[in-house]
C-alpha positions as CSV (number, residue, x, y, z in Angstrom):
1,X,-132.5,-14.1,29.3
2,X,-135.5,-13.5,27.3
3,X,-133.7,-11.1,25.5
4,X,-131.0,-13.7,24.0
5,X,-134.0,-16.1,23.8
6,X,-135.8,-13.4,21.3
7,X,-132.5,-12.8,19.7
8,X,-131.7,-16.6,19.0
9,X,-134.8,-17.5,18.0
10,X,-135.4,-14.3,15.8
11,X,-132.5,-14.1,14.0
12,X,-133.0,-17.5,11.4
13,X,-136.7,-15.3,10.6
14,X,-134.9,-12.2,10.0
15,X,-132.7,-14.5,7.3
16,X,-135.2,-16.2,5.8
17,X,-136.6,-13.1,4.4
18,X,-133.1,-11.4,3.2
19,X,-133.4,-12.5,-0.3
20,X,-136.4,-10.5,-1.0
21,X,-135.1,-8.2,0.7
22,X,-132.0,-7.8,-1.2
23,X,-133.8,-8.4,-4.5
24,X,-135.7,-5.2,-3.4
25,X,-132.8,-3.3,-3.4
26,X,-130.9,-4.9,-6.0
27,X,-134.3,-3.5,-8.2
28,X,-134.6,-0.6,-6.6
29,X,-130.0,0.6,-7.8
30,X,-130.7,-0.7,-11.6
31,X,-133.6,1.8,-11.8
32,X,-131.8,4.1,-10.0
33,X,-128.8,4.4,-11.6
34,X,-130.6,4.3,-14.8
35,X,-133.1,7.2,-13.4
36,X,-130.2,8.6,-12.6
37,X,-128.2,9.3,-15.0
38,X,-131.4,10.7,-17.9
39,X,-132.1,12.9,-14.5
40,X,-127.9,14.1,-14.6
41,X,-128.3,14.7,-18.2
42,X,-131.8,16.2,-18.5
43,X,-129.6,19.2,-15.8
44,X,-126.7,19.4,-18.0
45,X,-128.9,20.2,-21.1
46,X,-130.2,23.1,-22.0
47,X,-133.7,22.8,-22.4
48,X,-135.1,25.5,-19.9
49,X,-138.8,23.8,-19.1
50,X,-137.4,20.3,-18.1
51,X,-134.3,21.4,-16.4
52,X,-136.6,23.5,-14.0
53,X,-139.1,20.8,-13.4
54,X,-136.6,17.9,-12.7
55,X,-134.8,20.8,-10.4
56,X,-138.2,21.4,-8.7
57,X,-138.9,17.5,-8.4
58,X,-135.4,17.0,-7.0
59,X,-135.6,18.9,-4.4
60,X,-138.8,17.9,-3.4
61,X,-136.8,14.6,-3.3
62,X,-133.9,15.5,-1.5
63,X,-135.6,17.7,1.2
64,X,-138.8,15.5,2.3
65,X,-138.7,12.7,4.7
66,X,-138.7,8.9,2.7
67,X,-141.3,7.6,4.5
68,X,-143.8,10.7,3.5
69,X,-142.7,9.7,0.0
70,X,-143.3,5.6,0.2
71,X,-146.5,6.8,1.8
72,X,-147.9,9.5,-1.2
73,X,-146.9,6.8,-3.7
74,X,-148.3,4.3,-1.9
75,X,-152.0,5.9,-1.4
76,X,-151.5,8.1,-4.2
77,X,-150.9,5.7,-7.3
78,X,-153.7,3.2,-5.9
79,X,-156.5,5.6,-5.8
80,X,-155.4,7.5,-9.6
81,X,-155.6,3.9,-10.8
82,X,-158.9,2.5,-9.0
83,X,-160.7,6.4,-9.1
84,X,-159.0,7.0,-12.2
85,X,-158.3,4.9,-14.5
86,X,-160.9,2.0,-12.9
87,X,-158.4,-0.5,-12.3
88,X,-159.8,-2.4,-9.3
89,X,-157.4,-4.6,-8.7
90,X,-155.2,-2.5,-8.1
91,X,-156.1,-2.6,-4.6
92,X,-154.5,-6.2,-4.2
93,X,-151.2,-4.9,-5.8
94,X,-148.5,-6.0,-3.6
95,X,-146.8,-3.1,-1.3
96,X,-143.3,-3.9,-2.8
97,X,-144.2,-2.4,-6.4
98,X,-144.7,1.0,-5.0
99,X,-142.0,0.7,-2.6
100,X,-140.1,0.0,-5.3
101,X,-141.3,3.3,-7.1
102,X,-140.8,5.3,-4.2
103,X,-137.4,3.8,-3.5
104,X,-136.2,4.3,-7.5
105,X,-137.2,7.8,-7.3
106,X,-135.3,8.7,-4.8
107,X,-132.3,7.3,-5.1
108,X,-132.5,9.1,-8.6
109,X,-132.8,12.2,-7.0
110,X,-129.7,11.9,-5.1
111,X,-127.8,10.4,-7.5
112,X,-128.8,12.6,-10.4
113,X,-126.7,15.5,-8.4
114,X,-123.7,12.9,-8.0
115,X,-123.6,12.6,-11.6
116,X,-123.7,15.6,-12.8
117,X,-121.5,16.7,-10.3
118,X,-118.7,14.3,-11.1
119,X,-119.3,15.0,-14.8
120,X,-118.4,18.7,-14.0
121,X,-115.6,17.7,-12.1
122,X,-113.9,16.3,-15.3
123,X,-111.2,18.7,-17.1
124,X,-113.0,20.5,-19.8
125,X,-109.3,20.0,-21.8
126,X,-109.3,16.4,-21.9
127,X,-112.6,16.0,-23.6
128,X,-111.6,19.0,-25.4
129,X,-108.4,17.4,-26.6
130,X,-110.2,14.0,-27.3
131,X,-112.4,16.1,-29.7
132,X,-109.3,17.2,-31.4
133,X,-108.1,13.9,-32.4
134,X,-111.3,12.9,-34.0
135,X,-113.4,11.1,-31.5
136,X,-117.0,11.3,-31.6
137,X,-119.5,11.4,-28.2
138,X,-119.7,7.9,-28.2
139,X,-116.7,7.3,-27.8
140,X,-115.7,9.9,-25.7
141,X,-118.3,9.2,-22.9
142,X,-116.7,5.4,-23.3
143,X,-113.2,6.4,-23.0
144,X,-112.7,10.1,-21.1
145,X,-116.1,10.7,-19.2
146,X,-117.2,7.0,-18.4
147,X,-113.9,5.8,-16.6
148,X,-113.5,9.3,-14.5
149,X,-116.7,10.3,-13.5
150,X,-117.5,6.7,-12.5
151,X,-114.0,7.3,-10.1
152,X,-115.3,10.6,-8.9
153,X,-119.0,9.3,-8.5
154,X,-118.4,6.2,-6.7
155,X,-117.5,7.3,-2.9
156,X,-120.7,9.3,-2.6
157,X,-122.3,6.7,-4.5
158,X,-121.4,4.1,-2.6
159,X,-122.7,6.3,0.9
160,X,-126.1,7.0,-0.8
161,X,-126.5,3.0,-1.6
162,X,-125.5,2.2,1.9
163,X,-128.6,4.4,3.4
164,X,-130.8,3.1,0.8
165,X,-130.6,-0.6,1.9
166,X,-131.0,0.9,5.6
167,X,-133.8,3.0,4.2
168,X,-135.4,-0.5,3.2
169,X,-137.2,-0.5,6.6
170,X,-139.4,1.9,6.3
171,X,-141.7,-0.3,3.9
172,X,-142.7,-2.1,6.8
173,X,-145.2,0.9,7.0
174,X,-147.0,-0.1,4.4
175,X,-147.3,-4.0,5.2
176,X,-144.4,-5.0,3.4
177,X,-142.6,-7.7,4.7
178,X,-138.8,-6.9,4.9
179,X,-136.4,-7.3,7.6
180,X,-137.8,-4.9,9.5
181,X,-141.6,-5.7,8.8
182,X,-140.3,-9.3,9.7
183,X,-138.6,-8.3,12.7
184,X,-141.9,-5.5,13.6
185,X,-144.2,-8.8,13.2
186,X,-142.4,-10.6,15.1
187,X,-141.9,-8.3,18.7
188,X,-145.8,-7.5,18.0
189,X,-146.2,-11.4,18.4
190,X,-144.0,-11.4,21.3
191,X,-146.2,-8.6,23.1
192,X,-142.9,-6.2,23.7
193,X,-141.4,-9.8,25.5
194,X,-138.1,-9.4,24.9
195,X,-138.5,-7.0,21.8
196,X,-134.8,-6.0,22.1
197,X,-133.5,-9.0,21.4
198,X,-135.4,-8.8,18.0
199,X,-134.7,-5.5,17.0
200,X,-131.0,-6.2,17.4
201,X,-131.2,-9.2,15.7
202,X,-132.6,-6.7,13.2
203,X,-129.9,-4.0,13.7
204,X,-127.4,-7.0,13.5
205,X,-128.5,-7.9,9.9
206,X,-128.5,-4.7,8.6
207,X,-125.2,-4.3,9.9
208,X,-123.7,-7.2,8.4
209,X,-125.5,-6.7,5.0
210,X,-123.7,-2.8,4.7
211,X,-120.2,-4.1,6.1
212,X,-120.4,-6.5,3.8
213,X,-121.8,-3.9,0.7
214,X,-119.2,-1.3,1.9
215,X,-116.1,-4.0,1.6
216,X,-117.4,-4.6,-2.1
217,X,-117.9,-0.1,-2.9
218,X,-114.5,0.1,-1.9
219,X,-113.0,-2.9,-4.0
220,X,-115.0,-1.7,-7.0
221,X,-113.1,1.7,-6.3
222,X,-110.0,0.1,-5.9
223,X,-110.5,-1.4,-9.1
224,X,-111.3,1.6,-10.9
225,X,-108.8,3.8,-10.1
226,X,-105.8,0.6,-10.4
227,X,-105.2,2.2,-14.2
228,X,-104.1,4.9,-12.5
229,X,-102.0,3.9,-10.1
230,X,-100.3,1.9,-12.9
231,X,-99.9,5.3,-15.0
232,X,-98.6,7.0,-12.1
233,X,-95.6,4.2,-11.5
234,X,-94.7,4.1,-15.1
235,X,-94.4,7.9,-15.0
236,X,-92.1,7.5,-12.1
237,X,-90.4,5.0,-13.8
238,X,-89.8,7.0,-16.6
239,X,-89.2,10.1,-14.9
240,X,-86.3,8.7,-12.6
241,X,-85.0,7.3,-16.5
């Protein structure tokens, strides 16, 4: 009983601080994205130095736990800026600007390689035949390489935004009150009475929030690739003409 208790009570805590919560991430896929994509196109260059320093950096992205990464920039940026640079207050930064580093980082990491792995996906002989009728770049990457690498990008994309809201509790490690530092705060209160009930209140949030962000990936992708399906019915059309 204690456990429904916990659960009931918990849950309306757990809500009230979703909207930061969500703002975090929200933050954390615009600088991503962004990161992103100069990462994808720093790869696809040729410039030799940066190419095999964002390589090296990637990886070191992709193959180290999150947390270890929240917890280098955490530590790491507030001492180079109070040793120094002398910036004292940086001390009484909050914790969700460098979460929010952290976070950016890697989700550029990951989808830097989603990028540029969609962009080589793309048939050399379209752009190639785009160039042929006089279109610049610009217009190029807005009407060949935009509209199909976003419909080759956006399954794995959508995966790797789904485990970055789950990733989202981890900044409760360095005091940052999210759902799960909410929900952490909350069963410490308790003393472990009827802690399960609060952590599935937790589990339950997060679960709704990614249903709910997974229903919305796979409209957008629905979306996306409705041009298509159109061509492909005309073509039938036309081909049964």
């Amino acid at each position: 009983m204690k456990g429904l208790e916990a659960f009931a009570a918990s849950f309306p805590k757990l809500i009230s601080v979703l909207p930061s919560t969500f703002l975090l991430f929200l933050c954390t896929v615009c600088i991503g994205i962004t990161l992103g994509l100069v990462f994808a196109v720093v790869r696809l260059s040729r410039h030799k130095i940066l190419n095999a320093v964002l390589r090296v950096f990637i990886s070191f992205e992709r193959g180290t736990p999150l947390i270890i990464q929240i917890l280098i920039i955490y530590f790491g940026l507030r001492a180079l800026f109070v040793q120094g640079f002398g910036v004292q207050g940086a001390v009484r930064w909050s914790p969700a600007i460098f979460a929010l580093i952290a976070y950016s980082l890697n989700l550029a990491s990951f989808l830097s390689e989603t990028f540029r792995g969609a962009y080589l996906s793309i048939d050399r002989g379209q752009i190639e035949a785009a160039q042929s009728i006089g279109m610049d770049r610009q217009l190029i990457f807005r009407r060949v390489i935009l509209p199909q690498g976003a419909r080759i990008a956006l399954p794995g994309m959508g995966n790797l935004l789904l485990d970055e809201f789950k990733a989202l509790s981890l900044a409760f490690s360095i005091g940052l009150v999210e759902i799960m530092g909410r929900g952490q705060g909350l069963a410490n209160a308790s003393r472990g009475v009827g802690a399960v009930g609060i952590y599935a209140a937790v589990a339950l949030v997060f679960w709704i929030v990614c249903f709910l962000l997974d229903k919305l990936f796979v409209w957008i992708e629905w979306y996306l690739s409705k041009d298509l399906r159109v061509l492909g019915t005309s073509g039938g059309k036309t081909a049964g003409k």
